[in-house]
Residue frames as qw, qx, qy, qz and C-alpha x, y, z in Angstrom:
[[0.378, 0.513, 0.235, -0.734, 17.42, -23.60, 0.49],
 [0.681, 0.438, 0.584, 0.061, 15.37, -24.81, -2.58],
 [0.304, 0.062, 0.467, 0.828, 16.43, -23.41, -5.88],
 [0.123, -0.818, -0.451, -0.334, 12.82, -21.50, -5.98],
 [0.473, -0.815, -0.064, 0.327, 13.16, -19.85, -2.42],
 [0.557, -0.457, 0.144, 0.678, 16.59, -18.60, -4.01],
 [0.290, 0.323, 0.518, 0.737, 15.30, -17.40, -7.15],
 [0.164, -0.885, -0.434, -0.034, 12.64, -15.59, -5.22],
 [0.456, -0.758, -0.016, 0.466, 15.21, -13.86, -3.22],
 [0.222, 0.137, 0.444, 0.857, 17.42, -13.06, -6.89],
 [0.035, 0.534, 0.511, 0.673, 14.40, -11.48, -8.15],
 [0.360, -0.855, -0.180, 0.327, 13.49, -9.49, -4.37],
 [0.527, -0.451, 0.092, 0.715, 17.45, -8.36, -4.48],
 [0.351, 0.215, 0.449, 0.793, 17.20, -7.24, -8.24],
 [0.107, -0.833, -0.444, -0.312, 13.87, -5.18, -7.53],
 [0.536, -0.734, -0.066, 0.412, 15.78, -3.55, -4.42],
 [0.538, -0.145, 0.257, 0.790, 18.38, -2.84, -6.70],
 [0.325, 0.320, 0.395, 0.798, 16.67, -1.22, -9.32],
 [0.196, -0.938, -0.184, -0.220, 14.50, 1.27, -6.63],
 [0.516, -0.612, 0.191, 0.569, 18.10, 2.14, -5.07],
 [0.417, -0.061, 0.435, 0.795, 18.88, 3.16, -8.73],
 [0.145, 0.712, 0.569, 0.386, 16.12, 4.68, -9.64],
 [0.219, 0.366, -0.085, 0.900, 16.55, 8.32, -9.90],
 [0.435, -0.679, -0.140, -0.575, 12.94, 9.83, -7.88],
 [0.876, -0.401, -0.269, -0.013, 14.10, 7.26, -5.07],
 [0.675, 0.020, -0.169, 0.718, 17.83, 8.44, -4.74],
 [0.034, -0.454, 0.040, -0.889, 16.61, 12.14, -5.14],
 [0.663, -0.531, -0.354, -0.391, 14.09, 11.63, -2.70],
 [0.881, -0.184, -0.265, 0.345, 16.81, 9.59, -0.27],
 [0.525, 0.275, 0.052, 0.804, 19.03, 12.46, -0.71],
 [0.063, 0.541, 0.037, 0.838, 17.16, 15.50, -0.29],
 [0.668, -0.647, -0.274, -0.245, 15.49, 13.85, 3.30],
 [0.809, -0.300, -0.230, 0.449, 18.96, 13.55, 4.60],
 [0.280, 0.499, 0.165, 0.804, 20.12, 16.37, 3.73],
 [0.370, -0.666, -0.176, -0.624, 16.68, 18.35, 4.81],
 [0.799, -0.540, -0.209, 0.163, 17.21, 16.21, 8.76],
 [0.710, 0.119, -0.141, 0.680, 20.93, 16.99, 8.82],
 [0.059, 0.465, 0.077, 0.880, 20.40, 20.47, 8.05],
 [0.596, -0.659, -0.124, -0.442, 17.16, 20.98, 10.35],
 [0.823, -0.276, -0.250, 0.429, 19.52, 18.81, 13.31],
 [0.538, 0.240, -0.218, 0.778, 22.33, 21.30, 12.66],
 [0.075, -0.237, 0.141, -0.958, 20.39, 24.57, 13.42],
 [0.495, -0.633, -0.483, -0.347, 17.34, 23.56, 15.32],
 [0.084, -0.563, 0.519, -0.638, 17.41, 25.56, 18.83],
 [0.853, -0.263, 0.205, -0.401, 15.01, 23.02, 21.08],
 [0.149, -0.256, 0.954, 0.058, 16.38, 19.40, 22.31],
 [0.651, 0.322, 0.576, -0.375, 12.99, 18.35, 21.10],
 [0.581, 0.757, -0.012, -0.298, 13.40, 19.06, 17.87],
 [0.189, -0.611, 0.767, 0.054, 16.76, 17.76, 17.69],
 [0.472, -0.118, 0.840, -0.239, 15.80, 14.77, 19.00],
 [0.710, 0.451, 0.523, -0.138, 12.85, 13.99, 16.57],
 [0.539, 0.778, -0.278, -0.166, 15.17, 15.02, 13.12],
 [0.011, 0.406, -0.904, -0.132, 17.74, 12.36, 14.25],
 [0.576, 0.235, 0.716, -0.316, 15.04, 10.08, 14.96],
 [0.677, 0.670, 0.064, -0.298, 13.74, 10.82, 11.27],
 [0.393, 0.688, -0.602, -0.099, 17.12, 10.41, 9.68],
 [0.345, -0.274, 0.897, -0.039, 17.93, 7.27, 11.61],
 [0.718, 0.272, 0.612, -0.189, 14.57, 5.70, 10.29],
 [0.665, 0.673, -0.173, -0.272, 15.34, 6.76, 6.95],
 [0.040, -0.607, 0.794, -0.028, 18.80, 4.92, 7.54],
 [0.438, -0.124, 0.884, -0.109, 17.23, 1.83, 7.99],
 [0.576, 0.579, 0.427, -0.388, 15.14, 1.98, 4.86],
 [0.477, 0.676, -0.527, -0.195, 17.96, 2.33, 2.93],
 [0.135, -0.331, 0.931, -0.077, 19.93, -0.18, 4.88],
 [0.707, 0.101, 0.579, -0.393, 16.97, -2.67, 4.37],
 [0.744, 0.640, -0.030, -0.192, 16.81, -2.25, 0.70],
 [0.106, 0.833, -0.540, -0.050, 20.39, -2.55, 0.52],
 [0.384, -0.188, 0.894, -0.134, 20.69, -6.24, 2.57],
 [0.835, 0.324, 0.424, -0.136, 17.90, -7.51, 0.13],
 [0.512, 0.761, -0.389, -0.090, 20.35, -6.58, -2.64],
 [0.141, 0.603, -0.785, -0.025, 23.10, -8.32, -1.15],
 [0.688, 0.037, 0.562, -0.458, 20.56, -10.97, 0.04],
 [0.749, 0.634, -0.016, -0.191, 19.82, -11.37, -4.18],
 [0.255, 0.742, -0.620, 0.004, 23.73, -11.39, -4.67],
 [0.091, -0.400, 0.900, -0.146, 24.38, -14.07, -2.73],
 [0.737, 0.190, 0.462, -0.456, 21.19, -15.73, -3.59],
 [0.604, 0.707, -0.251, -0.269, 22.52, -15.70, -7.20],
 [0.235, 0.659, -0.713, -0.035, 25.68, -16.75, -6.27],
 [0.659, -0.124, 0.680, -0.296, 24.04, -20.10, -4.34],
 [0.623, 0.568, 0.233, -0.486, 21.92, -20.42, -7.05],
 [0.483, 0.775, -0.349, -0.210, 24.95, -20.72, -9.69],
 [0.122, -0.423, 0.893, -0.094, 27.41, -22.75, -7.13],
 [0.573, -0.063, 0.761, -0.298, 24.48, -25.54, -7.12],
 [0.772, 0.527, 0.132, -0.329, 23.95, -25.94, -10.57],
 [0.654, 0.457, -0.598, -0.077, 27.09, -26.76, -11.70],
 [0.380, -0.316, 0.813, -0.309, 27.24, -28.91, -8.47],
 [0.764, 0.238, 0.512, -0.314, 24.41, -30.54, -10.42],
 [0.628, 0.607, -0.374, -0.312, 26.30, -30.74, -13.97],
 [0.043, 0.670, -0.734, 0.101, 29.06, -33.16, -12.30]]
């Protein structure tokens, strides 16, 4: 991969990184899992059930997404570092 295409992906991962740290986005992350969990635990209907895992799963993958561009960025970086001093030698 070109040394652009990998800097793109550094500078995707690092944006991922800093909305996974950003407080409104963690509180936000937090209080939907929670709020599913809870509503799962004590809902009486299998309908209702059904659509609060369904919510909590999709939120699962919205973290997980943000998460793989982060480590995406990481290991861009680390490409990104191994080919430059391939290029000092």
């Amino acid at each position: 991969m070109s040394e652009g295409k990998l800097m793109a992906e550094q500078a995707r991962g690092e944006r991922a990184a800093a909305l996974l740290r950003e407080p409104l986005i963690t509180e936000s992350f937090d209080a939907l899992e929670e709020k599913y969990i809870d509503g799962w635990k004590n809902s009486s209907s299998t309908e209702g059930r059904e659509t609060l895992f369904q919510m909590y799963q999709a939120l699962m993958v919205v973290r997980g997404h943000l998460t793989e561009v982060v480590e995406t960025g990481n290991l861009a970086k680390l490409e990104i570092n191994n080919q430059r001093k391939f290029m000092r030698r």
